[in-house]
N, C-alpha and C positions, 0 to 999 in steps of 0.2 A: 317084387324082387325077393330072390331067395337066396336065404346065409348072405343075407347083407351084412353083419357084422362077424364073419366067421365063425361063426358061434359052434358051429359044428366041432370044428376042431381039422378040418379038413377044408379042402377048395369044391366041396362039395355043390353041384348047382353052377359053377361057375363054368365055364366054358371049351374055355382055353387058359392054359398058364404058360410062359416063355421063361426059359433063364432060371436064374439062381433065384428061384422064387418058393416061396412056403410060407406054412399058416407058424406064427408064433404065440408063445403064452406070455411075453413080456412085450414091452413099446404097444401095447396096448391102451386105445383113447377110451374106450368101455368094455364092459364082460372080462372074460376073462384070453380072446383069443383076436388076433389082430394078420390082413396079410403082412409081408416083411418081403423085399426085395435086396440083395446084395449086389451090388457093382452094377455094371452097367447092361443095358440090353434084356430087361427083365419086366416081368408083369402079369397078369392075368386081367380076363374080360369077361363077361356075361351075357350073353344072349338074351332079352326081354322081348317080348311076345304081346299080343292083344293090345297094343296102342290103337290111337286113334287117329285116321290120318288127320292133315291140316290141323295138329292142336299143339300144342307149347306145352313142354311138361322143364321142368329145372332138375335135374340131376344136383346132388350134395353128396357130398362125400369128407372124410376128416382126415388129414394126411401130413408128413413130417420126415424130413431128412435128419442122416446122424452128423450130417458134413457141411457146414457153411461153404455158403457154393453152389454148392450141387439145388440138383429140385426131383420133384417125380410128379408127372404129369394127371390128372385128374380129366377123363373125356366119356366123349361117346361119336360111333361115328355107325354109317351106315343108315341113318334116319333119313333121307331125304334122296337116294340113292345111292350108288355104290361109293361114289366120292366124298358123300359127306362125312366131316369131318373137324370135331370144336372142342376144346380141350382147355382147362386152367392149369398154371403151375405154381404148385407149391416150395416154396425155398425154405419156412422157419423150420427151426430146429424142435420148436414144441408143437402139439396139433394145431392146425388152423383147417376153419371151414372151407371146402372148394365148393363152389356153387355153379353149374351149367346149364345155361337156358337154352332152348334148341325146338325146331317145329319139325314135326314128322313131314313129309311130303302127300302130295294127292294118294298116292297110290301104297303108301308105307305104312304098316304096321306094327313094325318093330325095328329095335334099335340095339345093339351094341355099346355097352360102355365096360372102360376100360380103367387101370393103373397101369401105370408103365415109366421105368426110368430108363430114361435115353444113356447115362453120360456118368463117368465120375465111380469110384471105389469104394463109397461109405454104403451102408444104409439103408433104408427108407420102409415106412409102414404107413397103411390104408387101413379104417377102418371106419365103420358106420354109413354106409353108403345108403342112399333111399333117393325115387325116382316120384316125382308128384309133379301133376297138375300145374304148371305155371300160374302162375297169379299176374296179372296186370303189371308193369311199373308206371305209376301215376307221372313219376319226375321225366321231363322231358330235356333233351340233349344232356342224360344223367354222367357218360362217360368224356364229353363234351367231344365229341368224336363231327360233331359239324365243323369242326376246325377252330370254334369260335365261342364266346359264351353265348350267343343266341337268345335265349329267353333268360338269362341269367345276370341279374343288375348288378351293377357293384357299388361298392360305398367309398370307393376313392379309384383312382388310377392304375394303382401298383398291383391291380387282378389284373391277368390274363390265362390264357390259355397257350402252353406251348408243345412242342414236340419231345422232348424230352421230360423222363421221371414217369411216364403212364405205367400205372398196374395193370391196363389191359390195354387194348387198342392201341392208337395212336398218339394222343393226344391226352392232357391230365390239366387241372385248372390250379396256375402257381399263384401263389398271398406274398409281396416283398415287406417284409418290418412290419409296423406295428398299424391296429385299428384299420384291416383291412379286410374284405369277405366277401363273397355271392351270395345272392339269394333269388330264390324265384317264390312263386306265388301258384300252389297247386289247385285248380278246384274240381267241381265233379265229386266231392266227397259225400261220405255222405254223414249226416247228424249222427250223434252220440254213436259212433265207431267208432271201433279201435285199429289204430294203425303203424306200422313198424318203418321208421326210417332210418336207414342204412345206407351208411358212406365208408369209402377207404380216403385214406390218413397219412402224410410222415410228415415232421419236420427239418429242417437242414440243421438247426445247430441244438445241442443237448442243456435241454433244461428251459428250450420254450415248449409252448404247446397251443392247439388248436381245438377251436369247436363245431360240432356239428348239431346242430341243433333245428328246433320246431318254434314257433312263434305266432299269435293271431288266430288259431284256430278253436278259439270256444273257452281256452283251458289257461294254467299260468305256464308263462312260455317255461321251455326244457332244453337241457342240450347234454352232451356226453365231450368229454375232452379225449384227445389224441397225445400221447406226447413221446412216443417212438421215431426211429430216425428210418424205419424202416414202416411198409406200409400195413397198419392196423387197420380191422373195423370199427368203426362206432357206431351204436345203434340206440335210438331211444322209440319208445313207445309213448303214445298220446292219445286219446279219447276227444273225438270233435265236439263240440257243445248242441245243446239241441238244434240251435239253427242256425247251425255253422256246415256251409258246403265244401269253404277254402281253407288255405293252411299254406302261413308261409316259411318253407324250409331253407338252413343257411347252410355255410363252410365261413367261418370267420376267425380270425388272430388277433387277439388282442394288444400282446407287447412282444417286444422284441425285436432285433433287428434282422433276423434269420428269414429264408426262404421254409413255404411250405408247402405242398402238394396234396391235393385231391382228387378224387379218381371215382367210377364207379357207385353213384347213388343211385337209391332205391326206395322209393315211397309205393307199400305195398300195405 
């Protein structure tokens, strides 16, 4: 990818731009130049070249609204034919990562990805975009998108799985009150690796919190707390033991009488 972080100073390399759209020197996430869209109906996209058919790459990108409310969309489309078409949206007002995983098709070799705000009067900036190789996700029914927790145990009743709260898809895995969690049990790993587990996060009421965490796999267990009302990442890293293949990863609450939501894990 080129002038992925605008670095030029220009929309140089980039494709096409729509709308009230320009490179700026401030709302920048790094360097010194970031894009910036205003109002609505606005964006730029990039042409990528020399993919690989039948392979998974995840598109990243860093991106931020000026206006609660509002979002600006993070995609890519045209990878799989002319319809394809897969996109995250960004809502916080500070940067947060968008991550898009997507398979080229038999016949496709390149892809299209995009910025673009649909909606709304404020705002909004893109910045640090990069296109790689997809990596495996080891966690299974990660966005629990089977309808169901599936391979994912619970330690009391008050887990489930419902339609409402999802950060992406369908469905998001809710925690009611206290000493409640999932967990599943990964293997296939492999000995003294290093591995990054990442989960999204919120709480319903302010001043509980939630963990996400790593357990049983070689090491002393680990975990990273969530305690936004809106949905965060957490992410820990862990090192398997020499001969250690599994690793059991959680979403669990400890106190409190509040609802909480999980979304979106990734053991990579």
């Amino acid at each position: 990818m080129i002038n992925a972080g605008f670095e030029s100073g220009a929309s140089s390399n980039w494709t096409w731009t729509y709308g009230n759209f320009s490179i700026a020197n401030t709302g920048v996430h790094s360097g010194d130049y970031a894009a910036k869209v205003s109002g609505a109906s606005g964006g730029t996209g990039q042409v990528i070249s020399g993919l690989t058919p039948n392979t998974s790459y995840t598109l990243s990108a860093w991106a931020k609204v000026g206006s609660a409310g509002e979002s600006i969309a993070v995609g890519v489309k045209r990878y799989a034919g002319e319809s394809s078409d897969t996109s995250t949206d960004v809502t916080t007002t500070t940067y947060s990562q968008a991550n898009v995983t997507f398979t080229t098709g038999a016949n496709n070799t390149s892809a299209e990805i995009y910025l673009w705000k649909n909606a709304g009067n404020g705002d909004a900036h893109g910045d640090d975009f990069s296109l790689t190789l997809a990596t495996v996700n080891r966690a299974t029914n990660p966005g629990f998108e089977s309808g169901d927790l599936g391979v994912w145990s619970t330690w009391t009743a008050a887990a489930s799985v419902v339609t409402s709260n999802a950060r992406t898809g369908t469905y998001a895995a809710r925690l009611s009150g206290a000493v409640v969690g999932v967990e599943q049990t990964v293997s296939g790993l492999t000995p003294n690796m290093t591995y990054t587990l990442s989960g999204w996060a919120k709480v319903g009421a302010v001043g509980e919190n939630i963990f996400i965490g790593v357990k049983d796999f070689g090491g002393i267990e680990t975990s990273t707390t969530v305690t936004t009302a809106s949905y965060s990442q957490g992410t820990v890293v862990f090192t398997t033991g020499s001969g250690n293949t599994t690793a059991k990863i959680y979403f669990y609450k400890h106190t409190g009488s509040g609802e909480a939501f999980g979304d979106d894990f990734s053991l990579r």
